[in-house]
C-alpha positions in Angstrom: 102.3 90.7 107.8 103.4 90.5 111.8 103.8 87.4 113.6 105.1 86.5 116.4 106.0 83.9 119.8 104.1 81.1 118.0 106.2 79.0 120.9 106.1 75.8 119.0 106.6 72.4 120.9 107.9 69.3 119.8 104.6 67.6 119.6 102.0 69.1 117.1 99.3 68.3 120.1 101.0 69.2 123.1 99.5 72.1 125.0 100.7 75.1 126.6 98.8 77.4 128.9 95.9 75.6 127.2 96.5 76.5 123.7 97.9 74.2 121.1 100.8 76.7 119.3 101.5 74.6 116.3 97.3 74.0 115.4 97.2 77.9 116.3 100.3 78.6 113.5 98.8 76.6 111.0 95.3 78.2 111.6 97.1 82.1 111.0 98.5 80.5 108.2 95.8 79.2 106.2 93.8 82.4 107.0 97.3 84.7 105.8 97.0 82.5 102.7 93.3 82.9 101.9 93.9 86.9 101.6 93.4 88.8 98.2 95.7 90.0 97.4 98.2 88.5 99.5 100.7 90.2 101.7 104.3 91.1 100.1 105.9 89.1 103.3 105.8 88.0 106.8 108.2 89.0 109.3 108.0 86.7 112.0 109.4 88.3 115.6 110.8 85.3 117.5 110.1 82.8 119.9 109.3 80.4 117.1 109.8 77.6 119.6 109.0 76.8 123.8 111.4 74.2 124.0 114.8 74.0 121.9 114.3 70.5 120.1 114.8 69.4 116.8 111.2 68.2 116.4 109.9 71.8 117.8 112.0 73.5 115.2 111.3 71.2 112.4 107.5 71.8 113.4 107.6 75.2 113.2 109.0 75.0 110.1 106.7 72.6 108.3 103.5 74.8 109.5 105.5 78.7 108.4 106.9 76.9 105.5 102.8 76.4 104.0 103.0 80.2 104.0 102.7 81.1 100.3 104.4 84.4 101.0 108.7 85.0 101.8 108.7 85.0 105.4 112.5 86.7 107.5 112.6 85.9 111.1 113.9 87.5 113.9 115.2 85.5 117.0 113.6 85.7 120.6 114.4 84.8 124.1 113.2 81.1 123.3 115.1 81.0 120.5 119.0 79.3 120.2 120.3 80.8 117.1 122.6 77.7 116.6 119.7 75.7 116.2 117.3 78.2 114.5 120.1 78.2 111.8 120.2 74.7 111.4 116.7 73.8 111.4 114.6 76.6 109.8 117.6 78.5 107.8 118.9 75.0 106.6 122.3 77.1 107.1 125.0 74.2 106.6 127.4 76.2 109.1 125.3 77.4 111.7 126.7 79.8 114.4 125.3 81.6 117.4 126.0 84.7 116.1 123.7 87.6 116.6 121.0 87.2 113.6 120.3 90.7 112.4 120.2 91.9 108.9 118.2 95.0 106.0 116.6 94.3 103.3 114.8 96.9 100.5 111.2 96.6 98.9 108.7 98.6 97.1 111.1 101.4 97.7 110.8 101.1 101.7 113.7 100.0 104.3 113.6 97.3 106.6 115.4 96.0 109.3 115.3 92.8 111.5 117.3 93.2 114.8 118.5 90.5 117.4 118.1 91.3 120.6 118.1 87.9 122.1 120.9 87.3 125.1 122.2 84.3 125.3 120.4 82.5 129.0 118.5 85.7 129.8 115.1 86.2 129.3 115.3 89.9 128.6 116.9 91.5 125.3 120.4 93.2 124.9 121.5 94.8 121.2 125.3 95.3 122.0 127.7 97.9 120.7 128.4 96.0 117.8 124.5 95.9 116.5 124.2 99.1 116.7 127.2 100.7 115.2 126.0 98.1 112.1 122.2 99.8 112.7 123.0 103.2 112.6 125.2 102.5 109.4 122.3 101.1 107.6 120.2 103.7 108.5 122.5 106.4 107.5 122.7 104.1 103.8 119.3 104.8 103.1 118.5 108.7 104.4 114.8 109.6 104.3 113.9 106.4 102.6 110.5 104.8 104.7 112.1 102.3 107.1 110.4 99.8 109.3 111.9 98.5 112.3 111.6 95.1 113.5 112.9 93.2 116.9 111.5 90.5 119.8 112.2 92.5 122.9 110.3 95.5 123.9 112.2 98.6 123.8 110.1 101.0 126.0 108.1 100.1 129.1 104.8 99.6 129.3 103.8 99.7 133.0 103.6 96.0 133.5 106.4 95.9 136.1 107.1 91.8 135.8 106.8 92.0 131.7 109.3 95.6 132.1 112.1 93.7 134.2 112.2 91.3 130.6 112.7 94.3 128.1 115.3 95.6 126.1 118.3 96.6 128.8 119.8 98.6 126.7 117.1 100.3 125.0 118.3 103.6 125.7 121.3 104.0 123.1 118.9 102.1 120.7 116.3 104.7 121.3 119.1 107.1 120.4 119.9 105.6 117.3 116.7 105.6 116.1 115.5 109.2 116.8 119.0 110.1 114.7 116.5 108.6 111.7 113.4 110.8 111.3 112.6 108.5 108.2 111.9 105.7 109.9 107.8 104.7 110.3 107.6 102.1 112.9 109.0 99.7 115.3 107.5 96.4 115.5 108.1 94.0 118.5 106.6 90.8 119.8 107.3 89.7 123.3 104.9 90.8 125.5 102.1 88.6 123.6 99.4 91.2 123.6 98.6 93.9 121.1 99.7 97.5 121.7 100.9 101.2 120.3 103.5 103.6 122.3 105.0 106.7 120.9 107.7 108.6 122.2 108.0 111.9 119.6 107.8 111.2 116.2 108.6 107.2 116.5 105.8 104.8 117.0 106.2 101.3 118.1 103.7 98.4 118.2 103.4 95.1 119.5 101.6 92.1 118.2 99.3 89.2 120.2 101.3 86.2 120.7 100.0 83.1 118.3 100.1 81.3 121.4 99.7 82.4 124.3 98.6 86.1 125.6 99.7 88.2 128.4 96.9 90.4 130.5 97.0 94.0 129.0 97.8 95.7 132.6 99.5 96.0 135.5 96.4 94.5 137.6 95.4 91.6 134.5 95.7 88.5 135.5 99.2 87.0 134.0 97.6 84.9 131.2 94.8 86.4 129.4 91.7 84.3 127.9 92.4 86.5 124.6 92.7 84.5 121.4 96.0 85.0 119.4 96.7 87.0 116.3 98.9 88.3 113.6 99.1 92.3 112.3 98.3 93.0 108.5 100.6 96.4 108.4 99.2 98.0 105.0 101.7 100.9 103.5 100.7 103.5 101.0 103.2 106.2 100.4 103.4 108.2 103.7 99.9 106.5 105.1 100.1 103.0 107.6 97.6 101.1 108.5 97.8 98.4 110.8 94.8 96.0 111.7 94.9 93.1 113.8 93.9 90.0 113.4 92.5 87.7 115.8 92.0 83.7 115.3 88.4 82.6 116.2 
């Protein structure tokens, strides 16, 4: 399961863009929990939070901690990693170091980047990620791997969305077409719902459980679309990804 920018405030009725983020959360999650069978996980792509508050954080921990799945995050713009720690990791040293990290399951590779920057909006891996990213990669050769990170790494033709994307998405591009075993790259972000391919690599993005962003270049910059999650189903070398939308 894909989530993502569920842009929690500190209030549980406080509105944004005319949507109520935390009543939207805990709607995606009673609906994740009614599936049969349930999903293995949740990998939730950042922006858990619009406003860096104790009370948004603990909110948005309450409403993905119902989930009756493991949920890993990854950190967003919105996010402060300091906090995020803290609050929703319970970490009793937290840091604002870069939050990335692999895990294996059912035989299949995944991999939750940070490409949050510090004060920017738009995402940055660093040198240091992704000497750690090609390493893991290179552990597990020709093993299905799924990439996961907030910030768009390719354009997609929305020029104010594109000035916010990954800025150094070219190396990372690099890194990734040295893997032919990996599947997909997942991102969140641009809070709408869409596929690019560039070769062999596919990437997709999933709505926003907030918020949504118009589809195109001409949209207008908030779309009346409602939000959603992505139920990414894996069988041997077959993926099929569905998406989800809340009603």
């Amino acid at each position: 399961m894909h989530m993502s920018d569920t842009h929690v405030l500190g209030e549980p009725s406080q509105e944004i863009h005319g949507v109520r983020p935390a009543h939207n959360l805990r709607v995606a999650v009673q609906c994740i929990n009614s599936l049969n069978p349930l999903p293995d996980f949740c990998i939730h792509t950042g922006d858990s939070v619009s406003e860096e508050s104790e009370k948004a954080y603990l909110c948005f921990k309450e409403e993905v901690g119902a989930l009756k799945i493991p949920t890993y995050f990854a950190i967003g713009n919105h996010d402060n990693r300091a906090s995020f720690r803290k609050f929703v990791l319970t970490d009793p040293f937290p840091d604002d170091a870069p939050y990335y990290y692999d895990f294996e399951l059912h035989g299949s590779h995944f991999v939750v980047l940070d490409s949050s920057d510090p004060g920017e909006v738009s995402g940055r891996i660093g040198n240091t990620q992704l000497l750690w990213l090609e390493q893991a990669l290179q552990r597990h050769p020709n093993e299905s791997t799924f990439v996961f990170l907030h910030h768009h790494p390719l354009p997609l033709g929305i020029p104010w969305l594109d000035e916010l994307m990954l800025q150094d998405s070219v190396p990372l591009i690099e890194a990734l077409r040295r893997a032919p075993w990996i599947q997909s790259v997942f991102f969140g972000h641009v809070h709408h719902d869409c596929h690019l391919s560039l070769g062999k690599l596919h990437f997709a993005a999933v709505p926003a459980l907030s918020f949504q962003f118009g589809e195109t270049a001409w949209a207008e910059e908030i779309s009346p679309l409602p939000p959603g999650f992505r139920l990414v189903h894996v069988q041997g070398d077959m993926i099929r990804t569905v998406v989800h939308r809340l009603a």
